[in-house]
C-alpha distance (Angstrom), angle and dihedral (degrees) to the residues before:
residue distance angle dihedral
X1 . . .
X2 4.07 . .
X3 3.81 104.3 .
X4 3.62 112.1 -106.2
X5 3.82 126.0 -92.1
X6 3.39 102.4 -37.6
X7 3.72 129.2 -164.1
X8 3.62 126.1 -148.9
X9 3.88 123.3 -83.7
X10 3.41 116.0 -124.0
X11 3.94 136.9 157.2
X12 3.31 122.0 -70.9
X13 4.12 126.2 -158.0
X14 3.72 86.3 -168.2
X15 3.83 89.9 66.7
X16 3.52 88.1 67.0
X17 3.59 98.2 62.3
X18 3.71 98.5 45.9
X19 4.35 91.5 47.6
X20 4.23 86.7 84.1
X21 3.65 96.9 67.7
X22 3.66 91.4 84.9
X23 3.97 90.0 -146.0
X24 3.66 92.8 -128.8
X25 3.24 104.5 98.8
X26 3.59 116.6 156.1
X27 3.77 91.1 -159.3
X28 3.65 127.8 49.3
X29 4.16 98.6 -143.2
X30 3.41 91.9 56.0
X31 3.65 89.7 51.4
X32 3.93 96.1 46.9
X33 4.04 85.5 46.7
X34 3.56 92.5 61.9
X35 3.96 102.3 42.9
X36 4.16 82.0 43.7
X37 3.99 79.5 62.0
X38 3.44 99.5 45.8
X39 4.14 88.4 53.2
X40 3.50 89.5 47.3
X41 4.02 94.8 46.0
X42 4.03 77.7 50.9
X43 4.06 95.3 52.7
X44 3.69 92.9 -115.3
X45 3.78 118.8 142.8
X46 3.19 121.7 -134.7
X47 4.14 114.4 -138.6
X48 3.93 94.4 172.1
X49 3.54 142.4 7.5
X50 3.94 129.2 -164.8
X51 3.48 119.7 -167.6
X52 4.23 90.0 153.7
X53 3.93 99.0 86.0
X54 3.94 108.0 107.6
X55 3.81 86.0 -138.1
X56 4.05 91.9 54.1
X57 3.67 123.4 -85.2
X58 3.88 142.5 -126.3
X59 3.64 160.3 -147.5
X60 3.78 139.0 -82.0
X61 3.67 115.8 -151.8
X62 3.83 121.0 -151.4
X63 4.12 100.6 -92.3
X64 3.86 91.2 -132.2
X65 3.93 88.9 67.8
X66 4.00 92.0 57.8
X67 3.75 100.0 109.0
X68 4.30 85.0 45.6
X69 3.43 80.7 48.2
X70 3.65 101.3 46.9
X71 4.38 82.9 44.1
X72 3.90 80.1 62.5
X73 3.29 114.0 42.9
X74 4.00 106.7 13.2
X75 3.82 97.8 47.5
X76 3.84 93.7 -103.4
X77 4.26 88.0 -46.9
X78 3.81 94.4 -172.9
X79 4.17 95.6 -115.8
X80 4.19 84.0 -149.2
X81 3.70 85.4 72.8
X82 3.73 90.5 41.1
X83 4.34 87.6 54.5
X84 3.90 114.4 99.1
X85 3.82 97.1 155.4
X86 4.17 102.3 10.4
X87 3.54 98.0 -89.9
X88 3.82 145.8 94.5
X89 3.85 143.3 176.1
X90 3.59 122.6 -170.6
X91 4.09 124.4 -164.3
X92 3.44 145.1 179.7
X93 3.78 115.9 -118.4
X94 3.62 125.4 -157.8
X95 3.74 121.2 179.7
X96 3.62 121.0 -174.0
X97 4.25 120.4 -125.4
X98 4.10 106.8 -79.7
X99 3.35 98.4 -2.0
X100 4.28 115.5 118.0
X101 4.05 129.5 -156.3
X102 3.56 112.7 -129.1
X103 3.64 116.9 -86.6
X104 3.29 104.3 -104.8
X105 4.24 153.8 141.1
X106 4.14 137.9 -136.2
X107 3.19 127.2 -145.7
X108 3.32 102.0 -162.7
X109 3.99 101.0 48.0
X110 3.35 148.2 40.4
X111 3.59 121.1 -157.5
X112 3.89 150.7 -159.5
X113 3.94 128.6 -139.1
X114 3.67 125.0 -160.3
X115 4.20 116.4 -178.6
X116 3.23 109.4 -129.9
X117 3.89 105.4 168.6
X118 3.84 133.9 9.4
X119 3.90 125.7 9.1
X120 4.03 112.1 -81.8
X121 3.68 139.8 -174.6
X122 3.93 122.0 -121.6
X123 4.01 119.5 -176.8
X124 4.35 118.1 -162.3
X125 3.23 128.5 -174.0
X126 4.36 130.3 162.1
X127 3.83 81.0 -144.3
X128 3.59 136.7 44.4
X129 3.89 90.6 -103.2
X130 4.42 98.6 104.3
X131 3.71 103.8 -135.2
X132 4.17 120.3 -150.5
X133 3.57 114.7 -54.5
X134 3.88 116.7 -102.8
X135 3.89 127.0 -152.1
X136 3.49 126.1 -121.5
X137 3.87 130.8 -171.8
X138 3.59 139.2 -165.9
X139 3.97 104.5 -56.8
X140 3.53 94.0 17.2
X141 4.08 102.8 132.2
X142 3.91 122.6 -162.5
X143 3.53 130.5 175.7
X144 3.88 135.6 -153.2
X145 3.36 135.4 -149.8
X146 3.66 124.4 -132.5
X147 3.92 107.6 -90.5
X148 3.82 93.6 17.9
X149 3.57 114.0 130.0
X150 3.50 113.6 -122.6
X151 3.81 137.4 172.8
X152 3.97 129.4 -161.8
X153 3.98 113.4 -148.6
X154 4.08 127.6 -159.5
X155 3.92 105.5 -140.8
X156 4.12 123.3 -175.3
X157 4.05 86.9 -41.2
X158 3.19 146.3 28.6
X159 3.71 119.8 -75.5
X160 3.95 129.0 -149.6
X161 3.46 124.5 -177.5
X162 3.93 139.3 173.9
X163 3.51 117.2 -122.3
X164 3.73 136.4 -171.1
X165 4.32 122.3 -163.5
X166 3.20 107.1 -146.8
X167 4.18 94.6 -154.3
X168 4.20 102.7 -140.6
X169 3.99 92.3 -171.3
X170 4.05 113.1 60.2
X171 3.98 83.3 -175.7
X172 3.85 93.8 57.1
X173 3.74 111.2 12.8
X174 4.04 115.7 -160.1
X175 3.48 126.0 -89.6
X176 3.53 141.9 178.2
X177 4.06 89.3 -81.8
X178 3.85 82.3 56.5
X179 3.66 84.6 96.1
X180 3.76 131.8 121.7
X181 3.62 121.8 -172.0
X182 3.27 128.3 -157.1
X183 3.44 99.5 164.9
X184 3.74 137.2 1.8
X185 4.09 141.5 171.5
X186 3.75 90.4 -145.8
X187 3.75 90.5 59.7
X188 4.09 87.5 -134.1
């Protein structure tokens, strides 16, 4: 299977930043203390933070900081290009080492992942039939479409990425309920 839409690989001074945490962490606070650093070293401000999920958690950044954001962690990704109905959210995902999120779709988003730190697994599929499990590393970008089904896997370490919703419905923008699971290991 060709691996879907992806964007060009270029440097990142970000990366930098993030290679300290050693990604070993035996316990996840300590981990989530460190990245919150980071952000706040960068000037982002963080609205929410989830450290709850059984897979690992993450971070909402204030929506008015997405084009800093995107300056950050998408190379300067122009977040007008990124718009389908006016508004974005980027986060901070952390997943922890062999643990999966459900397999699941939105249909109110669309989103973009950028790895930031450690090598993770992400399975797509326009169906609910998972396809093989491709390999992405720090830089890697993928983007999915609204309605794709999508799953983010924990390898030997954990795994933090930068992502950006791209909300499809001005009306009703996406939310964390905007979640449909089609399968998941935490039986939620």
């Amino acid at each position: 299977m060709i691996f879907p839409r992806p964007m060009k690989k270029q440097k990142k001074p970000y990366i930098s930043r993030f290679k300290r945490i050693t990604m070993t962490y035996q316990a996840k606070e300590e981990l989530f203390k460190e990245i919150e650093g980071i952000l706040a070293e960068q000037g982002f401000q963080i609205v929410q933070q989830d450290q709850t999920r059984p897979w690992g958690g993450f971070f909402v950044i204030e929506e008015s900081q997405a084009q800093q954001f995107a300056n950050t962690y998408f190379n300067g990704l122009d977040v007008q290009e990124l718009k389908i109905s006016g508004k974005l959210s980027p986060k901070i995902l952390v997943v922890a080492p062999g643990k999966r999120l459900s397999w699941q779709y939105h249909h109110r988003r669309a989103e973009i992942w950028q790895v930031v730190r450690g090598v993770v697994g992400v399975v797509t599929s326009d169906t609910d039939e998972e396809h093989e499990l491709q390999i992405l590393n720090p830089g890697d970008v993928i983007r999915l479409n609204q309605g794709e089904r999508h799953r983010l896997v924990g390898l030997d370490e954990w795994g933090v990425l930068a992502e950006i919703w791209q909300h499809t419905d001005a009306d009703n923008p996406s939310d964390e309920d905007d979640i449909v699971r089609v399968q998941d290991d935490f039986g939620r």
